[in-house]
N, C-alpha and C positions, 0 to 999 in steps of 0.2 A: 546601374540604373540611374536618368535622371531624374532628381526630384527637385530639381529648380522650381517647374510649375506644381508642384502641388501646394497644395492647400495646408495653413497651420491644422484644419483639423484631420487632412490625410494624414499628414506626420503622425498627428498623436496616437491616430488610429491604429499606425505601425507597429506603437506600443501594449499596445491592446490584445490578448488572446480572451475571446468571449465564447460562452457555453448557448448553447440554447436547445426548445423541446422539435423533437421529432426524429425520424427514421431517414429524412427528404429533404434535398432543399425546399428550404421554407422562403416564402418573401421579404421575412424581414432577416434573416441571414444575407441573402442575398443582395439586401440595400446594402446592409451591414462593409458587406465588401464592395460594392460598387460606388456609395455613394461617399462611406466615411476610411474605406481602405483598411480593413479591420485588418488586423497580422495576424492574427492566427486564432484555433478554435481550438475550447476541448471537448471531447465527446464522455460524456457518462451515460451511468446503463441504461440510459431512458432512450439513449440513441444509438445504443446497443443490441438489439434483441436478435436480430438476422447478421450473419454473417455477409450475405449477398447484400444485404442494402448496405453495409457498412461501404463494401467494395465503391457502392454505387454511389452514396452520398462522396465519400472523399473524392471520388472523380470527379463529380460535380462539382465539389467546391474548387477546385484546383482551375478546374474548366473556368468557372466563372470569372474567375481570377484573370485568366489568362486572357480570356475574350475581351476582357476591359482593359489589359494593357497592366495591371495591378501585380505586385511583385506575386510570387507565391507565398502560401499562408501556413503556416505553422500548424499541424494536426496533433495535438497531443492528448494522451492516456495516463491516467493513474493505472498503471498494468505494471504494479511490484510484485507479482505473484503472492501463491498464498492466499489470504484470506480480502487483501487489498489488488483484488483482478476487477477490473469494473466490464472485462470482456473475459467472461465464466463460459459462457459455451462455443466450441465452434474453433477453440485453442488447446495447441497442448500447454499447460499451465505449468510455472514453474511451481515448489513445490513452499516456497517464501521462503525469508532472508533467513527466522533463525533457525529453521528444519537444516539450510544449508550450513550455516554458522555451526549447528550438531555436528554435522561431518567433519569438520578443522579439513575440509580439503577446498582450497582456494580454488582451483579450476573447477568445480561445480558449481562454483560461483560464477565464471566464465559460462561453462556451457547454458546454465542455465539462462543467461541474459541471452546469450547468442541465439540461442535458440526460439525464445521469445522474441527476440526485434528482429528476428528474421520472420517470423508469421506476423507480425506487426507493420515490417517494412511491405510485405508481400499486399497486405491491407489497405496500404496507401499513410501510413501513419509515418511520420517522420520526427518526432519527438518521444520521450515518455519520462513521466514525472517519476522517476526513480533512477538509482538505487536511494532508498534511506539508508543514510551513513550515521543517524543517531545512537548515541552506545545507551544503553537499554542498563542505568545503573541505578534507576529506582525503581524495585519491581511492582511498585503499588501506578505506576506510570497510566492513567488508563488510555491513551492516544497511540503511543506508540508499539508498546510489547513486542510480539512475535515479527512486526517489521523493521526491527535492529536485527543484527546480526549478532550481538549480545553483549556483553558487559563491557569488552576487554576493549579499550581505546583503540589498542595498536594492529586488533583484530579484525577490527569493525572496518579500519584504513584500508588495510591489504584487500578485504574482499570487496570491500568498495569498487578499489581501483579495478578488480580482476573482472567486478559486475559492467563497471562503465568500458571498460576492453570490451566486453562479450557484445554491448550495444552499439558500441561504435564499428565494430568489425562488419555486421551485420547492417548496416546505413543509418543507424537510429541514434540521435543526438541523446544522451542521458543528462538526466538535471540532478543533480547531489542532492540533497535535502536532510534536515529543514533549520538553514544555516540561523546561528550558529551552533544550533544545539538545542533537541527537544528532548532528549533522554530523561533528563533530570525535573519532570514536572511533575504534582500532583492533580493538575487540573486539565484540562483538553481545552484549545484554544477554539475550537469548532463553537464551544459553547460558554467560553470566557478565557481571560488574560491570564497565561500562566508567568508564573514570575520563581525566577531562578537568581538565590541571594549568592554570588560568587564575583571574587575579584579577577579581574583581569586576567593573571596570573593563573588562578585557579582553572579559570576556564582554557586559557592557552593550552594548558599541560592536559587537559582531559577532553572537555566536547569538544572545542577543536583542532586538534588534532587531526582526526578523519578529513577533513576541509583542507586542513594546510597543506598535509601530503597529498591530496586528492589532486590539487590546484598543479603541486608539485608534478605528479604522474601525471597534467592531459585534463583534469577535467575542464569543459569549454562552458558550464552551463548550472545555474545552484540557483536552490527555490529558498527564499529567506520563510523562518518559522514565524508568527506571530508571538513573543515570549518577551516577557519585560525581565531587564537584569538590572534592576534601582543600582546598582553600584557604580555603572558604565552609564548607564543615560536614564534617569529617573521618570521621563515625560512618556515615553512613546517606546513600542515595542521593536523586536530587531526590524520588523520590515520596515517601518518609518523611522528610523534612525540613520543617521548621516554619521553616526561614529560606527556602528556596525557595516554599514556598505560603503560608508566613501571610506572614510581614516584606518577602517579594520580591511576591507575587502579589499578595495582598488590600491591604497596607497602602502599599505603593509603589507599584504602578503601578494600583490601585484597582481593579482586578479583582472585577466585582459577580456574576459568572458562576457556570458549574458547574466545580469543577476535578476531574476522574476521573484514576482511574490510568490505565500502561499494565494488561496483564492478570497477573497474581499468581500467575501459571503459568510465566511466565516465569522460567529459573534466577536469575538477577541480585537477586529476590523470595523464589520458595519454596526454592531450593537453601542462599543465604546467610543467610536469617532466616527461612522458616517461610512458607508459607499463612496462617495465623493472627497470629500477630506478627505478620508485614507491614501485615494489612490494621488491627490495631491501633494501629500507628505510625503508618500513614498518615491512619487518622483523625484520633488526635493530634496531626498535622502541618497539617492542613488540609483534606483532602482530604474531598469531597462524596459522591462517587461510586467506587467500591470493582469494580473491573474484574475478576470470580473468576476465571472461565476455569475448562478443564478438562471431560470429560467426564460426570464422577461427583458429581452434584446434591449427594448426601449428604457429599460431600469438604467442599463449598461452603458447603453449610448449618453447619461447622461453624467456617467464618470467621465468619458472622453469629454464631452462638453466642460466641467468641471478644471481641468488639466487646461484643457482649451482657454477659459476663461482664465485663470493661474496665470497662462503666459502672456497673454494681449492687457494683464492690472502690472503687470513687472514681477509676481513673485515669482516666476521662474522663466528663466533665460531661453530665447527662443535659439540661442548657440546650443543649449544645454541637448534641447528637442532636437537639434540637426547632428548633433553627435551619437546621439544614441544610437536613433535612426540609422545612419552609415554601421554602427557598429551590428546594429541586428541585419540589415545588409547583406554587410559583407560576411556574419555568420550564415545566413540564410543561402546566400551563392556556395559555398564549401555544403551544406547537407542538405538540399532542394536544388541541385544542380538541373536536374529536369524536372519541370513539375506534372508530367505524365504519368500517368500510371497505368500500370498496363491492365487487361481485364486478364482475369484468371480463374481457373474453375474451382472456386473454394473447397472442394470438397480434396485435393489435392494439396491444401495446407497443412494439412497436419502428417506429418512421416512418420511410418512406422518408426526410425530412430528416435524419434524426437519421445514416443512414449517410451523406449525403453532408454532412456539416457534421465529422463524425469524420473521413472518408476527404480532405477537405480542408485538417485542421487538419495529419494525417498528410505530406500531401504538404510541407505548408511546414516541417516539422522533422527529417524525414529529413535528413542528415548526409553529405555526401561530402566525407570527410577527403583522403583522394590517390587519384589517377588516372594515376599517375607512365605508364602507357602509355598512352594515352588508352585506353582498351578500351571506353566508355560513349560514345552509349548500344550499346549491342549489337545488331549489325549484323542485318538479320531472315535473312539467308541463314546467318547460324553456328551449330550444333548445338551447346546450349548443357548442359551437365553440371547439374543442379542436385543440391545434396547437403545433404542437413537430417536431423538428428533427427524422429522417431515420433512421438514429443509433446513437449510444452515443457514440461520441470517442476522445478521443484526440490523441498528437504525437504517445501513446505507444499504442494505441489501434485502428487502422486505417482499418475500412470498416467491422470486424468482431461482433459488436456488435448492434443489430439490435433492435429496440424500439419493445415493446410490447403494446405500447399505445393502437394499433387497436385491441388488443386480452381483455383489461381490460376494454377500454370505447367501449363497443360494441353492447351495447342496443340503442334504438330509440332514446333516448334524447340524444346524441352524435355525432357530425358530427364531424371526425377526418379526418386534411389535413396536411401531411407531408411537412418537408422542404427537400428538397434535399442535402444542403449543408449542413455546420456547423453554417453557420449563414443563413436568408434570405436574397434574392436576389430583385433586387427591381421592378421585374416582380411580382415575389411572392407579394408580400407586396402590390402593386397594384390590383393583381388578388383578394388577403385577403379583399382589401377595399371594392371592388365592391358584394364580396359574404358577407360580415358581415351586416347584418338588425341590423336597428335601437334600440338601447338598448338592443341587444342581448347579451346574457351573452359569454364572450369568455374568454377560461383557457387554458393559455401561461405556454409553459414549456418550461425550458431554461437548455441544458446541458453543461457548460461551468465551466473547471476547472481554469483558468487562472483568465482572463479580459473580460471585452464583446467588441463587434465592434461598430461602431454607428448606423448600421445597424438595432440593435435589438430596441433600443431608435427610430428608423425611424417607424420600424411598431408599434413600441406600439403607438407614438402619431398619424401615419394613423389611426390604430383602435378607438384610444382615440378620434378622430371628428363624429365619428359613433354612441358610446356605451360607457358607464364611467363603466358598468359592467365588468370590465379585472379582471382576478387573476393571477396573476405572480406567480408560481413553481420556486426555483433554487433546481436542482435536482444536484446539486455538491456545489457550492464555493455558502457560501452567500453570499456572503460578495458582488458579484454585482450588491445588490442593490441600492450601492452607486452611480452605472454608469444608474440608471436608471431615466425617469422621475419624477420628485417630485408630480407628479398628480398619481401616482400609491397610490391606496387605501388598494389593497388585496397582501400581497403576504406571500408566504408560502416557508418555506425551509425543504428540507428531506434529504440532507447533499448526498444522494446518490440516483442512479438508479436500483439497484437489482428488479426482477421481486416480490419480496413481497415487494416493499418498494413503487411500483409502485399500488401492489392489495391495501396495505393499505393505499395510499393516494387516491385513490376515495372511500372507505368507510368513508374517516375522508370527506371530498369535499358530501359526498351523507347524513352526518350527524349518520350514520350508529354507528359513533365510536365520542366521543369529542374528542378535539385535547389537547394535556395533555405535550407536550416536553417544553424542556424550553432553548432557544440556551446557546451554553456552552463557549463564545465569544462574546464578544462586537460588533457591526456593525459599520462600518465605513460605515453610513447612511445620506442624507439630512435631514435638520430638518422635521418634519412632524406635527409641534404643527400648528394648527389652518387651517391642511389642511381640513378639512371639506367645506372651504371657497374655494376652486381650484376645489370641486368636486362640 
């Protein structure tokens, strides 16, 4: 394509992928690409809700594009399965990274992506912000957890690569993440600067690793973390560092790729340097692709402005801006070779394989940590308690994702009683006391990506004076079972809630299936030796 005649702020605009609100194109999307040549969009669940408008928006956008003579535009998803799906209904879901990291089987890592960027591709989606290749070796971590594939450096590599095979097969460009390593943080960059104290050296041999060989097998495409490492560059975090993306990335480990940020919304960016500055820096630094984020087009357009202004004072080279450009190009001609899309009857998306290739990856990484009573599988004569949250959500995911518990346990042996909240309440937990009989069997599930409340510790030991029959579910973080009673006997991790991760955990709970996962993570657990004595 020529871009002789365009404009310094078309170009910059190339570097730009921007989010905005609605189901439709909106008008100011639509200047967005007409008038400043935006490269590409991502869609979150607020532009999520119908599957057909999905169809219908991405056609549109591509349309518009094309109508104006404008390259085509980058459509990309946070769609790493698991608990990190920002398109939850209307997909078969994969079942997340570390349910598959339980299995040690590398091609469920494969099918699982294939499988996903094939209903994705079918959507009109041509990128998605995954796989996360962060190795998951502080388990108090609270950003990333169950989206590592787990502790093991050399582990987290292999399924990486086998994750980014499965999207490229299926047309979808995959972005590595979240370079060079967000494993090792106690803080979340969403909501502040995590800083990871490690030499050079240190980090080479551990976080990355998964990046170097990723590079090595194929990968074309990596989201830099927002994470400060004071050892290597003391100022500025990896996405505004020119030692992390020029001298580390391009010049070392020969990285011919697209390097993007995380998104510039995030506190870690706009809180401690700016919207604007950020995305300046990061140019400076290296960076291809400019991740805006953000509701409000017009916020956005004034980071392109920003960049704009940067090149026309001298601090950044307007060769710098015409290189890149060619580079996202000539990436963009290789994975947008046609920017049509065909219409298609959504309702034909999803394959009967496709749920049973998810509902079998599910069954082999399901998790049975201890059984200290034997209680499983659960007897078909015992009336069995089950007790789950409404819906499953946390901050990014608020009131749209609805439990299916009452659709999977829905035979006679099952009395299922919802929480209303995110945690119970201690009406609930009193009403629970009074209806649980005497050594009745009761299977607690617990949807919490963070920490628990004490609340949850409040009704298991209510329960626990009734029944020593409890099975504790962490259907996200295991890792809380450190916050729970040390009289807990049974408890079970499935790393995620997807609607097959949920069928196959009552076939492994009905005995239907053994339970075969093996966690891919250490537990920061109470000791458990000689509890048989507490039970």
């Amino acid at each position: 394509m020529n871009t002789s005649t365009w404009s310094l702020k078309e170009k910059i605009g190339q570097m730009f992928i921007i989010a905005f609100g609605g189901e439709s194109m909106t008008t100011e999307l639509e200047r967005a690409i007409v008038e400043w040549n935006v490269g590409g969009v991502i869609l979150f669940q607020r532009n999520l809700k119908d599957t057909r408008k999905v169809l219908g928006l991405n056609q549109s956008i591509q349309e518009v594009a094309k109508e104006n003579g404008n390259p085509p535009l980058w459509i990309g998803i946070d769609q790493e399965g698991g608990g990190i799906s920002y398109l939850w209904d209307g997909m078969v879901l994969s079942p997340g990274n570390m349910l598959i990291g339980a299995t040690n089987s590398e091609k469920n890592a494969f099918d699982a992506a294939y499988i996903m960027g094939k209903q994705l591709r079918e959507l009109g989606f041509n990128m998605n912000y995954a796989p996360d290749i962060d190795i998951n070796n502080n388990p108090k971590n609270p950003v990333i957890g169950t989206r590592s594939f787990g502790e093991d450096p050399h582990k987290v590599s292999r399924f990486g690569q086998e994750m980014i095979k499965g999207y490229h097969k299926a047309g979808i460009l995959a972005v590595g993440k979240h370079f060079p390593g967000h494993g090792d943080t106690e803080l979340d960059s969403h909501l502040s600067i995590p800083k990871v104290d490690k030499t050079f050296d240190e980090l080479d041999n551990f976080e990355l690793l998964p990046f170097r060989e990723n590079i090595e097998a194929g990968m074309e495409a990596i989201m830099t973390g927002h994470i400060l490492f004071p050892k290597l560059d003391s100022e500025y975090p990896a996405t505004l560092s020119s030692f992390f993306l020029t001298e580390l990335l391009r010049e070392k480990y020969q990285f011919n790729g697209l390097i993007l940020t995380d998104s510039m919304e995030m506190h870690a960016i706009s809180k401690f340097f700016g919207r604007e500055t950020g995305s300046v820096k990061a140019v400076q630094a290296g960076a291809d692709i400019i991740l805006a984020c953000g509701r409000d087009v017009a916020a956005q357009e004034k980071m392109v402005a920003a960049v704009e202004q940067a090149v026309q004072s001298g601090e950044i080279k307007e060769e710098k801006i015409n290189e890149v450009v060619q580079r996202i190009l000539t990436v963009k001609k290789k994975w947008i070779p046609n920017s049509e899309i065909p219409t298609i009857d959504v309702d034909t998306l999803r394959e009967d394989s496709y749920f049973e290739t998810m509902k079998s990856i599910a069954i082999e990484g399901i998790t049975l940590y201890s059984d200290l009573l034997d209680l499983l599988p659960f007897p078909p004569s015992e009336k069995v308690k089950v007790i789950s949250q409404r819906t499953y959500n946390d901050e990014n995911y608020v009131g749209d994702r609805k439990a299916i518990v009452h659709q999977v346990f829905h035979s006679n042996q099952y009395d299922v009683f919802y929480l209303e909240e995110s945690e119970p309440t201690d009406q609930e937990i009193r009403d629970l006391h009074y209806s649980i009989k005497e050594e009745q069997y009761v299977l607690l599930l617990i949807n919490e990506r963070r920490t628990l409340s004490s609340s949850w510790s409040n009704l298991f030991r209510t329960l626990f004076q009734k029944t020593k029959k409890i099975v504790v579910v962490s259907l996200w973080n295991p890792q809380i079972l450190v916050e729970l009673p040390k009289e807990l006997g049974t408890y079970i991790m499935t790393y995620s809630n997807t609607n097959e991760v949920m069928k196959a955990l009552k076939d492994l709970l009905e005995g239907t299936n053994a339970f075969k996962g093996k966690s891919p993570v250490e537990l920061l657990s109470p000791s458990r030796i000689n509890q048989r004595e507490l039970l």
